[in-house]
OpenMM code with the backbone's topology and positions (N, CA, C; nanometers):
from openmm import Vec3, app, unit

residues = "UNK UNK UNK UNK UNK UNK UNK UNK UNK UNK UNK UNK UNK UNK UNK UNK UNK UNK UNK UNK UNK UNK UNK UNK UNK UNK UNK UNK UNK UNK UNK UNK UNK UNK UNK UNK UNK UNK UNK UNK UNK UNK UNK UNK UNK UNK UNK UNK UNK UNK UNK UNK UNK UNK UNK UNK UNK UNK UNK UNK UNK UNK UNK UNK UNK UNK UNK UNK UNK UNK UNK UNK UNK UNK UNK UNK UNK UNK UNK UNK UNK UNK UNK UNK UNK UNK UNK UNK UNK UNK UNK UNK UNK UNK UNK UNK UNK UNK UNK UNK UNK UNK UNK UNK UNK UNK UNK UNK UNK UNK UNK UNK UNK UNK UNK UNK UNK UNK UNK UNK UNK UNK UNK UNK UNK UNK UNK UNK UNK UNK UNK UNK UNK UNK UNK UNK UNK UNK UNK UNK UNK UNK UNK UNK UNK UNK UNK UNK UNK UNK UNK UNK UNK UNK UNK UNK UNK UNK UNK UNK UNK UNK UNK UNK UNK UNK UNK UNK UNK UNK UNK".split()
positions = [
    Vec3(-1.7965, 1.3172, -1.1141),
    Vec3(-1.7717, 1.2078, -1.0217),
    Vec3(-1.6419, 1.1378, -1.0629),
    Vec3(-1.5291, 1.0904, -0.9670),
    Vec3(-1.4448, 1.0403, -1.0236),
    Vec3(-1.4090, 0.8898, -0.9320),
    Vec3(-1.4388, 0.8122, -1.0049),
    Vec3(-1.4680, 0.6575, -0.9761),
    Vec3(-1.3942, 0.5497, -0.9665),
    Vec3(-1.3134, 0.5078, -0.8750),
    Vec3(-1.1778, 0.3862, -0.9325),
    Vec3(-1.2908, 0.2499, -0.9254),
    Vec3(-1.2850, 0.1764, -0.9675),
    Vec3(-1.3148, 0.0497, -0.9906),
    Vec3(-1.2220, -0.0545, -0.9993),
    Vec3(-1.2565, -0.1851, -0.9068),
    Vec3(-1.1922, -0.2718, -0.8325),
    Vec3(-1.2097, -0.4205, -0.8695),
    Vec3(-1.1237, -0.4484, -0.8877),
    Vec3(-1.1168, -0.6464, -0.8633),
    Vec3(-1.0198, -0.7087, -0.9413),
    Vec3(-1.0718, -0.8623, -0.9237),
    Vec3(-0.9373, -0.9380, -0.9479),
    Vec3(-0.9852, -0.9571, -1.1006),
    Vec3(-0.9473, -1.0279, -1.2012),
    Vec3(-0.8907, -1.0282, -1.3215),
    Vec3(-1.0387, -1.1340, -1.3303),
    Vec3(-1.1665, -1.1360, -1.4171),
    Vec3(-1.2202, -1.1742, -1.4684),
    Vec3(-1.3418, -1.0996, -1.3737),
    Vec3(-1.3391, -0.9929, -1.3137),
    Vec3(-1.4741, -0.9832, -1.2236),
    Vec3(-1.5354, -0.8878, -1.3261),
    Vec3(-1.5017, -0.8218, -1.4299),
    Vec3(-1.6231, -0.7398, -1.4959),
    Vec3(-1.5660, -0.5832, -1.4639),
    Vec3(-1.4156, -0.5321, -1.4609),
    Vec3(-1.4041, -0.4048, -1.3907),
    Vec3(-1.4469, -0.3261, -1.5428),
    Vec3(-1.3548, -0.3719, -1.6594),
    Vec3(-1.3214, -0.3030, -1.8031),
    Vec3(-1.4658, -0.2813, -1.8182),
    Vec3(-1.5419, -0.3827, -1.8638),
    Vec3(-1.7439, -0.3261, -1.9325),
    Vec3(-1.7672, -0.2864, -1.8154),
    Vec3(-1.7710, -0.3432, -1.6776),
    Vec3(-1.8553, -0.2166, -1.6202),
    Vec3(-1.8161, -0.0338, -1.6186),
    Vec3(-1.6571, -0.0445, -1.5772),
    Vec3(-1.6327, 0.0981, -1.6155),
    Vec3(-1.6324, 0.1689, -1.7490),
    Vec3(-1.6427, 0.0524, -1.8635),
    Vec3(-1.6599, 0.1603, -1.9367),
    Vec3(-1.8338, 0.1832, -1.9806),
    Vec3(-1.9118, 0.1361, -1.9000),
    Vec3(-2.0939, 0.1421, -1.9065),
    Vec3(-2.0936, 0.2654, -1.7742),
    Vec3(-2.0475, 0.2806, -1.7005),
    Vec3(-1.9893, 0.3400, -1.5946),
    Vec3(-2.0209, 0.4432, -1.6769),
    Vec3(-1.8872, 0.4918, -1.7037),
    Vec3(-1.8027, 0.6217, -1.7576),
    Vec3(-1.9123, 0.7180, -1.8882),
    Vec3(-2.0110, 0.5736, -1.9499),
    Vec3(-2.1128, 0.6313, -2.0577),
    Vec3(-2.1860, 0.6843, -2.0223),
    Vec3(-2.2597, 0.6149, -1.8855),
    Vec3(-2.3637, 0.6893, -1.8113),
    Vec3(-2.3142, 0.8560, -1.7443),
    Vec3(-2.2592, 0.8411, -1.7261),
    Vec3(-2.1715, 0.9422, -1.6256),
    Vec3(-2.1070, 1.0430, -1.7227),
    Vec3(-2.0829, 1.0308, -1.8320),
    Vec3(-2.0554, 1.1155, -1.9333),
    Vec3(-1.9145, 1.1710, -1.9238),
    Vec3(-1.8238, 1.0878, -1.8824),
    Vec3(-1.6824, 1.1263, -1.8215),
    Vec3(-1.5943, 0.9910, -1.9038),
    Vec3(-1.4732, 1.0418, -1.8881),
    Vec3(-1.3749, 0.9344, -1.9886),
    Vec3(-1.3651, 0.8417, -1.8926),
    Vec3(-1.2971, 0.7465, -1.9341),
    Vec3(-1.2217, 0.5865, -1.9060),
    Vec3(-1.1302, 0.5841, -1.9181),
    Vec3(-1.0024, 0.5328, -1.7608),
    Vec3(-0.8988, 0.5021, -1.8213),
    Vec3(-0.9049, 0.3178, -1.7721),
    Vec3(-0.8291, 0.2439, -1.8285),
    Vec3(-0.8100, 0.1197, -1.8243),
    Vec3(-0.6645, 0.1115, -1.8004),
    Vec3(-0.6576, 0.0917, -1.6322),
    Vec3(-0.4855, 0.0742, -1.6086),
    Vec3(-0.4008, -0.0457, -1.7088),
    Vec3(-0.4694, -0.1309, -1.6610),
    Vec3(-0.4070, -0.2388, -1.7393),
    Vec3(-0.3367, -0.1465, -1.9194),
    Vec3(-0.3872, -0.0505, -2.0219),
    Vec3(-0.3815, -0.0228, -2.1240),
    Vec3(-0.2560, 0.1010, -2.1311),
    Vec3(-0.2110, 0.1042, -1.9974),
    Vec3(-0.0899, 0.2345, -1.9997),
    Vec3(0.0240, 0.1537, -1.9338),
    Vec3(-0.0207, 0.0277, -1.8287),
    Vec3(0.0692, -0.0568, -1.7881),
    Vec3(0.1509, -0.1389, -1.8836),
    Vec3(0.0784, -0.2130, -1.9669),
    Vec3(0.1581, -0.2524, -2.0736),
    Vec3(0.2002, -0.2181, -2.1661),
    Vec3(0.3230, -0.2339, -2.1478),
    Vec3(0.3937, -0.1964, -2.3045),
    Vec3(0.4069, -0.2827, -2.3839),
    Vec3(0.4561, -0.2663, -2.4871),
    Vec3(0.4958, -0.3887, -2.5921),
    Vec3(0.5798, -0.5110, -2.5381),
    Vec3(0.5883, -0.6232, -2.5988),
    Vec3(0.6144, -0.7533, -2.5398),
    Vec3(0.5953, -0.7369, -2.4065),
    Vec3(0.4574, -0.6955, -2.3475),
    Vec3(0.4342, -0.7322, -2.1747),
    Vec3(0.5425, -0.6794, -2.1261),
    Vec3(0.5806, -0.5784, -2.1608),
    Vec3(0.7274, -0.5108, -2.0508),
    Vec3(0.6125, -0.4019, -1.9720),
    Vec3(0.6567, -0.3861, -1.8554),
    Vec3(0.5851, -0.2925, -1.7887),
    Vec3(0.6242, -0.1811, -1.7409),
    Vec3(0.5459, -0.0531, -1.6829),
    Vec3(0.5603, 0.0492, -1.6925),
    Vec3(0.6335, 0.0341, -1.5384),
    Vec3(0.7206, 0.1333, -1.5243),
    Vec3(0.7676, 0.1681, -1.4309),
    Vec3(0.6749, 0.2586, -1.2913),
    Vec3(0.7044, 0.2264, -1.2124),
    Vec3(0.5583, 0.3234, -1.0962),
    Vec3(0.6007, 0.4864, -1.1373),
    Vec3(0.7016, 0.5627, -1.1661),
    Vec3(0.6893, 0.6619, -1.2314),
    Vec3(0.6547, 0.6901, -1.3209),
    Vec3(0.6289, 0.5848, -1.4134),
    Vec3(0.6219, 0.6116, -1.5577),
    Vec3(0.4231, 0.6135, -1.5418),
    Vec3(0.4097, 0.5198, -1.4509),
    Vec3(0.2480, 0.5054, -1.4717),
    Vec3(0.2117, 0.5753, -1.3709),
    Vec3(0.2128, 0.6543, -1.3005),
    Vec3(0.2335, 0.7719, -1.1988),
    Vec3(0.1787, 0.8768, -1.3156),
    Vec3(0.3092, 0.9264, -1.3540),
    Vec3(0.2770, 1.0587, -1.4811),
    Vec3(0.1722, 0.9923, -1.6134),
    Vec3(0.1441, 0.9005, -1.6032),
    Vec3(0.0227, 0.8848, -1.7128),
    Vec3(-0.1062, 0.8977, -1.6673),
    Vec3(-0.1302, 0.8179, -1.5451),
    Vec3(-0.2350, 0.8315, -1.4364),
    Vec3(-0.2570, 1.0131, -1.3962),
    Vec3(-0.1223, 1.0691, -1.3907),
    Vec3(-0.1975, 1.2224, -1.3624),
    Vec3(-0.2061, 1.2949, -1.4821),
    Vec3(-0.1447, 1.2527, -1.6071),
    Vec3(-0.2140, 1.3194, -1.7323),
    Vec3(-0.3482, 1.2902, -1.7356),
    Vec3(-0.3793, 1.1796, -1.7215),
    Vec3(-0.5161, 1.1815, -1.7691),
    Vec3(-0.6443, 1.2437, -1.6639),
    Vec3(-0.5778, 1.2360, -1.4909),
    Vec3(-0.6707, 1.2957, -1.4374),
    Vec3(-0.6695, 1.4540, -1.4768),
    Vec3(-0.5602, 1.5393, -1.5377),
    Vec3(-0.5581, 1.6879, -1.5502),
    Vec3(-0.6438, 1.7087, -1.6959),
    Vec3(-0.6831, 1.6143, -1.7491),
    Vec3(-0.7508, 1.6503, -1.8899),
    Vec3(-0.9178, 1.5567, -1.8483),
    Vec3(-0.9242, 1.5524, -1.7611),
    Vec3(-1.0665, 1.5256, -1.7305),
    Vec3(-1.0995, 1.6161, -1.5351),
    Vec3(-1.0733, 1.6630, -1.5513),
    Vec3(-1.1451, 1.7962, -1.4305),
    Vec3(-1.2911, 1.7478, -1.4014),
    Vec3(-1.4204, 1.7147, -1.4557),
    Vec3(-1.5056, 1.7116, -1.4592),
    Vec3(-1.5494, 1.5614, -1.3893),
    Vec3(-1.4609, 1.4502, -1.3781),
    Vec3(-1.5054, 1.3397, -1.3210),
    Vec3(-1.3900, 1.2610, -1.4409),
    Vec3(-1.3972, 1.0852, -1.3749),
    Vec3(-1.3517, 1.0240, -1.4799),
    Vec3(-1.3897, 0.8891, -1.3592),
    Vec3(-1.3516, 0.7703, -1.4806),
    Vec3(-1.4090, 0.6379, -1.4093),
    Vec3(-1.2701, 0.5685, -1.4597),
    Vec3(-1.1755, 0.5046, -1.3471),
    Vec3(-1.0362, 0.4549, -1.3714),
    Vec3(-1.0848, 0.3055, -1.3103),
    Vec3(-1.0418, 0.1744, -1.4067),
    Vec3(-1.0410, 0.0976, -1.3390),
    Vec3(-0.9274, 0.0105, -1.3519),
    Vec3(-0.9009, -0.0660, -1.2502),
    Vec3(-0.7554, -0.1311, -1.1795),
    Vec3(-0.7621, -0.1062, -1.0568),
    Vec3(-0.6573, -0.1705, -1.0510),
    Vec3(-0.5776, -0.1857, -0.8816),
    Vec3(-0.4186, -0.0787, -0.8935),
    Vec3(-0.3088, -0.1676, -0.8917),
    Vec3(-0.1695, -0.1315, -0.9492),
    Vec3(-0.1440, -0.0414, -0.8061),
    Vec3(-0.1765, -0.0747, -0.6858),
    Vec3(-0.1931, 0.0737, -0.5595),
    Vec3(-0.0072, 0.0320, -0.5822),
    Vec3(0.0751, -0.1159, -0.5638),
    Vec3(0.2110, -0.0966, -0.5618),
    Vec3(0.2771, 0.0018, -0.5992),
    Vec3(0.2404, 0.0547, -0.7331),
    Vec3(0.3019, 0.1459, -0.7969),
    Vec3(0.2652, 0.2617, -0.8014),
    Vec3(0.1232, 0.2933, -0.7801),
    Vec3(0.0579, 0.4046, -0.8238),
    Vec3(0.0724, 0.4867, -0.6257),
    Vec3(0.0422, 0.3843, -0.5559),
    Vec3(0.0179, 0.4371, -0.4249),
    Vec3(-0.0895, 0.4909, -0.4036),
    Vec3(-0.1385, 0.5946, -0.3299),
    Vec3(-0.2758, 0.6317, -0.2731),
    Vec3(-0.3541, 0.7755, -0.3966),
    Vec3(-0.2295, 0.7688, -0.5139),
    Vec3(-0.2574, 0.8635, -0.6598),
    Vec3(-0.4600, 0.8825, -0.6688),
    Vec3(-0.4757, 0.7144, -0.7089),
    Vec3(-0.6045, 0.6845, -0.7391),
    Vec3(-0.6910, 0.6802, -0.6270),
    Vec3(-0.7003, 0.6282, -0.5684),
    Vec3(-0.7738, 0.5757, -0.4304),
    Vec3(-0.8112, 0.7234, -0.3538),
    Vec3(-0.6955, 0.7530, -0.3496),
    Vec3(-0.6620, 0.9421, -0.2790),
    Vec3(-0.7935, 0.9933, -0.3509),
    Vec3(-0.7674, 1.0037, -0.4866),
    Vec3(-0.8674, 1.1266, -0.5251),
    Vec3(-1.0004, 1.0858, -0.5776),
    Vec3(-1.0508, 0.9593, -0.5862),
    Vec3(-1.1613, 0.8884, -0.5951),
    Vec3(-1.2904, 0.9315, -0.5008),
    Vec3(-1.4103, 0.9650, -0.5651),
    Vec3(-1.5041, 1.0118, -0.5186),
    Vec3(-1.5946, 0.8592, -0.4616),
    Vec3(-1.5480, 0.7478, -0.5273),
    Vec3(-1.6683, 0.6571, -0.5080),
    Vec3(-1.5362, 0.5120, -0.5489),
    Vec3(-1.5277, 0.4261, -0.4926),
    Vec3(-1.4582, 0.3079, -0.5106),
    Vec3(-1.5392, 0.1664, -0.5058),
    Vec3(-1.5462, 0.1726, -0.6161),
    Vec3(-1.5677, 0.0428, -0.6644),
    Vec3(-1.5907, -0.1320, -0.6605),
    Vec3(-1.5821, -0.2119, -0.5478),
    Vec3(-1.5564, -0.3171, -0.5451),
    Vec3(-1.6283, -0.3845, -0.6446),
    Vec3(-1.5706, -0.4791, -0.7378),
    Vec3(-1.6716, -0.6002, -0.8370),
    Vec3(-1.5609, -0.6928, -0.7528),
    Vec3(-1.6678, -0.7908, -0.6659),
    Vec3(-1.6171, -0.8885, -0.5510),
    Vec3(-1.6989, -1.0225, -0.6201),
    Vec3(-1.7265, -1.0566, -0.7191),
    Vec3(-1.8224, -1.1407, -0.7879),
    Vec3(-1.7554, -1.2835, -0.7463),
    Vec3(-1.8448, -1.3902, -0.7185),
    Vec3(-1.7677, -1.5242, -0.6283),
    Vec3(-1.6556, -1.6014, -0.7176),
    Vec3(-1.5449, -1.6534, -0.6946),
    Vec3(-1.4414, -1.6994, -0.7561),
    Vec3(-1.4535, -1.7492, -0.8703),
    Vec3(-1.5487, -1.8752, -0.8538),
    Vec3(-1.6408, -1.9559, -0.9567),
    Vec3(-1.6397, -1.8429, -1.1384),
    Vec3(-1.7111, -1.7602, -1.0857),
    Vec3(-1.7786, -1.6576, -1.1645),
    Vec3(-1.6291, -1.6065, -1.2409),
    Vec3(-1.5447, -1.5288, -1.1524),
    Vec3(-1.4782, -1.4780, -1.2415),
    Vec3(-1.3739, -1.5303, -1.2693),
    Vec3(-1.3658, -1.6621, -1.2624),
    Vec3(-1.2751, -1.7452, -1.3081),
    Vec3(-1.3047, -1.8247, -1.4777),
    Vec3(-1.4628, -1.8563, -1.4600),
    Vec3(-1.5348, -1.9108, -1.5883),
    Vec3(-1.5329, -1.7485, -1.6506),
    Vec3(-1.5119, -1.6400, -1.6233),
    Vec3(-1.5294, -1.5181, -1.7129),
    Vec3(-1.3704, -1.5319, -1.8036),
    Vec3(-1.2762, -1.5059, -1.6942),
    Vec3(-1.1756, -1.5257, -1.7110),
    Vec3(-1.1233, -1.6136, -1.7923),
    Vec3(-1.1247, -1.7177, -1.8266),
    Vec3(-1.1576, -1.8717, -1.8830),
    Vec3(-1.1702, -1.8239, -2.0243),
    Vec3(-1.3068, -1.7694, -2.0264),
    Vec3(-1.3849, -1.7439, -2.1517),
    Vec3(-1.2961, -1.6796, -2.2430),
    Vec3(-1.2942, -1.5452, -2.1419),
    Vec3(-1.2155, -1.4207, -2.2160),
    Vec3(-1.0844, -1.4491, -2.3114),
    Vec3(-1.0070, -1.5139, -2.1913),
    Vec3(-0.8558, -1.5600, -2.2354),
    Vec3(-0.8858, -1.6763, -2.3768),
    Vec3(-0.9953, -1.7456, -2.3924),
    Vec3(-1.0127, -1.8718, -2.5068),
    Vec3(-1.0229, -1.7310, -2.6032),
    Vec3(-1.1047, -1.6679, -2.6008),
    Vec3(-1.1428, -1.5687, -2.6816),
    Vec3(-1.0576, -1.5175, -2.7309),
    Vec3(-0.9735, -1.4146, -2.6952),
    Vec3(-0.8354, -1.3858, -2.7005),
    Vec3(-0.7399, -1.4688, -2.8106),
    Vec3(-0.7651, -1.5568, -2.7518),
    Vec3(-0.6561, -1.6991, -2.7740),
    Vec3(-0.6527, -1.6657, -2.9621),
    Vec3(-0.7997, -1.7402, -2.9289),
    Vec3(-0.8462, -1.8189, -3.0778),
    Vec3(-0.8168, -1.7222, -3.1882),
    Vec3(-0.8834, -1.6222, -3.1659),
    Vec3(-0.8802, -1.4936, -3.2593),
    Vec3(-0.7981, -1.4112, -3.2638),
    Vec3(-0.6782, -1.4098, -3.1955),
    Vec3(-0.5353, -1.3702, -3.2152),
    Vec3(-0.6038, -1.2074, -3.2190),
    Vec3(-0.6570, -1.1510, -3.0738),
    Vec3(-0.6819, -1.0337, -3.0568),
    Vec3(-0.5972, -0.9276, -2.9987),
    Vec3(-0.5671, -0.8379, -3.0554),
    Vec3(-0.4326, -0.7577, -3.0367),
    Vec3(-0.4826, -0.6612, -2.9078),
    Vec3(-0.4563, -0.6687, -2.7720),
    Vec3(-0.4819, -0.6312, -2.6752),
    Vec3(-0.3456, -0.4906, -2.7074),
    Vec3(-0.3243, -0.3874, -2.5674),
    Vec3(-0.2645, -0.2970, -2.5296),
    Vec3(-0.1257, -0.3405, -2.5976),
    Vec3(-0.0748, -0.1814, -2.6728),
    Vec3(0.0849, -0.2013, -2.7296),
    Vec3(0.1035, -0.3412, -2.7858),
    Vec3(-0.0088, -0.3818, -2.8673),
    Vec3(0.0224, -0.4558, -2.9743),
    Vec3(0.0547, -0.6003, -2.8779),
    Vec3(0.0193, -0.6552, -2.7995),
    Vec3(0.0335, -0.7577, -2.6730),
    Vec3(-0.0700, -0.8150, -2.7112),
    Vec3(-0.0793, -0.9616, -2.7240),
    Vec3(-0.1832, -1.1031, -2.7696),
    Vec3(-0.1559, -1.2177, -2.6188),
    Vec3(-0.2462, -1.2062, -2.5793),
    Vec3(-0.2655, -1.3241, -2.4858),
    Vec3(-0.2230, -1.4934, -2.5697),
    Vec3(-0.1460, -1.5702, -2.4784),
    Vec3(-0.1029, -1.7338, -2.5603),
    Vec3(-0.1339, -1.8218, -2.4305),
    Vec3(-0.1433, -1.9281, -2.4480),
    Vec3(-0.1176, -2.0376, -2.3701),
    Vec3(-0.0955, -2.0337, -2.2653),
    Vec3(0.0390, -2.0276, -2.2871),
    Vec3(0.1124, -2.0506, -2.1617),
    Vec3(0.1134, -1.9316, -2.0659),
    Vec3(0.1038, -1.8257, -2.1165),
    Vec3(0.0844, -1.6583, -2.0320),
    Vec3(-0.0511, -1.7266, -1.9594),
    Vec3(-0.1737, -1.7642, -2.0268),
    Vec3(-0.3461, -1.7203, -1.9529),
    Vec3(-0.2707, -1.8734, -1.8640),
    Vec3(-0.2980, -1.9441, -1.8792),
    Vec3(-0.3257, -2.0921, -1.8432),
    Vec3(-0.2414, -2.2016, -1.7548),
    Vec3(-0.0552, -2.1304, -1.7789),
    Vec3(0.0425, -2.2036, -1.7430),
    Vec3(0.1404, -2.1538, -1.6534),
    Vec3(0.2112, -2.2318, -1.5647),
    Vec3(0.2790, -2.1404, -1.4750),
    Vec3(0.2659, -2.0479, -1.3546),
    Vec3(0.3481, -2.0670, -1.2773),
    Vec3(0.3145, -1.9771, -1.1959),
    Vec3(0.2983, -1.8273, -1.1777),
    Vec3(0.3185, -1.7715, -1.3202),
    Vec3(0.3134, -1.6153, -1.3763),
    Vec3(0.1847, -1.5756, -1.4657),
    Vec3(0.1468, -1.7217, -1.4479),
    Vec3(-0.0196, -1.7356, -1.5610),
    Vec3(-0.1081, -1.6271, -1.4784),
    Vec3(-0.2011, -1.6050, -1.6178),
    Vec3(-0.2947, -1.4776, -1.6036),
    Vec3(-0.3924, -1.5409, -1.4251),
    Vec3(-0.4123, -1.6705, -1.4799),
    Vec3(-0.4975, -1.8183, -1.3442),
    Vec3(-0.4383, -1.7678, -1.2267),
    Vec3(-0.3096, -1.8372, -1.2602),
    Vec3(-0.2211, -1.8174, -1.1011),
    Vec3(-0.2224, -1.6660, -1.0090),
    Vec3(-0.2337, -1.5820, -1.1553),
    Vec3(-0.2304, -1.4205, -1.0628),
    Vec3(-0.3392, -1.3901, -1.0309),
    Vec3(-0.4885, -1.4517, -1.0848),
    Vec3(-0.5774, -1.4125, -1.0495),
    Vec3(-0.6199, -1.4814, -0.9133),
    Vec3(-0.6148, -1.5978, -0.8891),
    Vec3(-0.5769, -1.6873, -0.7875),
    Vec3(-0.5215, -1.6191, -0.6623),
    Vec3(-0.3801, -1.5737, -0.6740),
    Vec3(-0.3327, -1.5210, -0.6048),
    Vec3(-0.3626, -1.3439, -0.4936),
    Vec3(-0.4169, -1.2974, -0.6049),
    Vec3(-0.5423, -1.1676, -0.5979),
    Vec3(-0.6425, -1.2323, -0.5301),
    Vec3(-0.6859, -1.2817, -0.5846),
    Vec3(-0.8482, -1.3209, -0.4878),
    Vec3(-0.8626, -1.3586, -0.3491),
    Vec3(-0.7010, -1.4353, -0.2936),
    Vec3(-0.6405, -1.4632, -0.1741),
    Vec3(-0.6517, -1.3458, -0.1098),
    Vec3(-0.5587, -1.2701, -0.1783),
    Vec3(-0.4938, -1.1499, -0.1018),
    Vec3(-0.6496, -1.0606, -0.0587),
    Vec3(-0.6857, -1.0144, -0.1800),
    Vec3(-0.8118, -0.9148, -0.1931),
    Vec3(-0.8793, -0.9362, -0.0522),
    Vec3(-0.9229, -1.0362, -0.0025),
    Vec3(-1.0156, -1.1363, 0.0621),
    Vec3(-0.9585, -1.0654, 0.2300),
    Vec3(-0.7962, -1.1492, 0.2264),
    Vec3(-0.7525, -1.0821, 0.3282),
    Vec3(-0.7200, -0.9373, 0.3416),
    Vec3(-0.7120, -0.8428, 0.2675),
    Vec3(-0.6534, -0.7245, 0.3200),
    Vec3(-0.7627, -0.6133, 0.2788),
    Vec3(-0.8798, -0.6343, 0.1750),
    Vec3(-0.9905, -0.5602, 0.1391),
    Vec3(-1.0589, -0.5410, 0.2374),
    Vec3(-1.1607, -0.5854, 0.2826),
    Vec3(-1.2538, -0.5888, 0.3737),
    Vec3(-1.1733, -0.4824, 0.4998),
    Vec3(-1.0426, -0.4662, 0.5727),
    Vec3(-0.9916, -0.4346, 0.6649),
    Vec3(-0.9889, -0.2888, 0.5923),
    Vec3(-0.9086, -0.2911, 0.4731),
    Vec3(-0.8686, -0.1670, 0.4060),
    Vec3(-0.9587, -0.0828, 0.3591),
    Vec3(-1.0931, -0.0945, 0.3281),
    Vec3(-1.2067, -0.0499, 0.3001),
    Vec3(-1.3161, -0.0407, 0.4522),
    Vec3(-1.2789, -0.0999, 0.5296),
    Vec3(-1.3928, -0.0966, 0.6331),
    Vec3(-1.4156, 0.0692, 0.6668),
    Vec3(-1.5326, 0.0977, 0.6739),
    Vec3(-1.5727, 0.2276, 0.7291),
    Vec3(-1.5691, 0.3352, 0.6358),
    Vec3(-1.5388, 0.2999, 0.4900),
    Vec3(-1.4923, 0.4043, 0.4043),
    Vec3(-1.5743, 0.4283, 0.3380),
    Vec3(-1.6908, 0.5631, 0.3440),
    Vec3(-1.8371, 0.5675, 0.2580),
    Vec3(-1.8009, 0.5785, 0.0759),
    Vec3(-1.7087, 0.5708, 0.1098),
    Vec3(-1.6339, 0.5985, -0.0848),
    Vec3(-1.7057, 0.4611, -0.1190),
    Vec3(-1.7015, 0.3423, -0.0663),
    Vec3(-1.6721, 0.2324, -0.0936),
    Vec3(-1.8560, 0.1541, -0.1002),
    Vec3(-1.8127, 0.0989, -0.2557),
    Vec3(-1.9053, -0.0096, -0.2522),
    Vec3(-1.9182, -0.1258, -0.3452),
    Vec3(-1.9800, -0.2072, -0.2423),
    Vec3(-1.9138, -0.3460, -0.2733),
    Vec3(-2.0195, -0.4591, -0.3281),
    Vec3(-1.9842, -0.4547, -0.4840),
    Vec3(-2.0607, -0.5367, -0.5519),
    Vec3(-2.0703, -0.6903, -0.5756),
    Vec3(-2.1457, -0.7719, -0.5400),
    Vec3(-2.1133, -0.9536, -0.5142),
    Vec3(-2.1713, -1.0178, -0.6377),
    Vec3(-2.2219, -0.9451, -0.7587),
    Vec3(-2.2790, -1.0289, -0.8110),
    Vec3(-2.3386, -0.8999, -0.9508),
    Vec3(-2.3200, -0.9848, -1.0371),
    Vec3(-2.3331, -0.9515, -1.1784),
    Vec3(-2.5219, -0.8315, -1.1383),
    Vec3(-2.5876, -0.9091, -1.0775),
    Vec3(-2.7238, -0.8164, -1.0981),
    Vec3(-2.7307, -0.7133, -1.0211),
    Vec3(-2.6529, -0.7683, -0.8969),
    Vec3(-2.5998, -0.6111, -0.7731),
    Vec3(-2.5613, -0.5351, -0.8875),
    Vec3(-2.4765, -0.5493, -0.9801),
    Vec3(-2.3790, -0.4298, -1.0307),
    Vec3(-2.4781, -0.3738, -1.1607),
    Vec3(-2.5147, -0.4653, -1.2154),
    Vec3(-2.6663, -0.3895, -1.3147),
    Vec3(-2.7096, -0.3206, -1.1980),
    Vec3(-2.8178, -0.3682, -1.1076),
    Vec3(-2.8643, -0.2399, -1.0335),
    Vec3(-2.8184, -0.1163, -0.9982),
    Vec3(-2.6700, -0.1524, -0.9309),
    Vec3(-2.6149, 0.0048, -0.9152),
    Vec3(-2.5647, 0.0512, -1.0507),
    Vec3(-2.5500, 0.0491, -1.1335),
    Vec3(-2.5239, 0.0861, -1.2506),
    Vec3(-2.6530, 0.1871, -1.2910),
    Vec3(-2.7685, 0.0957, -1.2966),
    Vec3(-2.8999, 0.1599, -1.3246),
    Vec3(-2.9585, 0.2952, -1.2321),
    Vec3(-2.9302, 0.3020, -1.1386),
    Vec3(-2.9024, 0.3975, -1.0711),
    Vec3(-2.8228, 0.4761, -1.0761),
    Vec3(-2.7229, 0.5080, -1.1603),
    Vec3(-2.6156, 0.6083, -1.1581),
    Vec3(-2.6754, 0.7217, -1.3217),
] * unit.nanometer
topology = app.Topology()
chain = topology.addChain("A")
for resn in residues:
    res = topology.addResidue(resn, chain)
    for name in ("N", "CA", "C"):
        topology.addAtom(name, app.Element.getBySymbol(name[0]), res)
């Protein structure tokens, strides 16, 4: 089975796909972990293009990818996805996740992708803040998801932390 998994930045994509990917007995990729490079420089849409299809040619058997990134990647993921993902969990929710995560981060000076540490002013400040982009996603998602997914049996759309245990438990 090969699975993209969906949402904005605190909805639960990373643990669910990788509880996903355990059940299912197939690897994990975590866009976000090939997107960043060192000091938050980012990958080029070619550059994360040819990483995205290395990893689908060394898993043949299924794999569970989660992110968005369609700007760059284009219809790569989405295209060859057997089952798509929505974690649509209410703003509230993945904003206090979000919240959490980033304090977490913070405090304990946790070395995320290419050696990259979440600070202050990145989660919390600005209009480039981790807040503001997630903010800005949840807008967008809202308007152009529902249209872009309508009718598409690939697609399913999770609202809530126990929806997604259930379908989980089922897989």
């Amino acid at each position: 089975m090969r699975v993209n998994v969906k949402g904005i930045s605190g909805s639960g994509k990373s643990t669910f796909s990788a509880e996903l990917a355990r059940r299912l007995g197939v690897p994990h990729l975590e866009l976000d972990a090939i997107h960043h490079g060192p000091n938050w420089t980012e990958a080029s849409p070619e550059e994360l293009r040819a990483r995205v299809r290395e990893f689908m040619a060394t898993a043949p058997d299924g794999w569970v990818i989660d992110g968005n990134y369609e700007s760059k990647l284009g219809d790569l993921v989405l295209g060859a996805a057997e089952r798509i993902v929505w974690l649509d969990p209410p703003l509230r929710v993945a904003l206090r996740r979000l919240w959490r995560r980033t304090l977490t981060r913070i405090r304990h000076d946790v070395e995320l992708w290419s050696g990259n540490r979440e600070s202050w002013r990145g989660g919390f400040w600005g209009r480039d803040s981790l807040f503001a982009w997630t903010l800005r996603c949840w807008f967008r998602h809202r308007r152009e998801w529902p249209r872009k997914f309508a009718g598409d049996p690939r697609v399913v759309r999770l609202r809530s932390a126990d929806e997604a245990r259930r379908w989980l438990e089922r897989q």
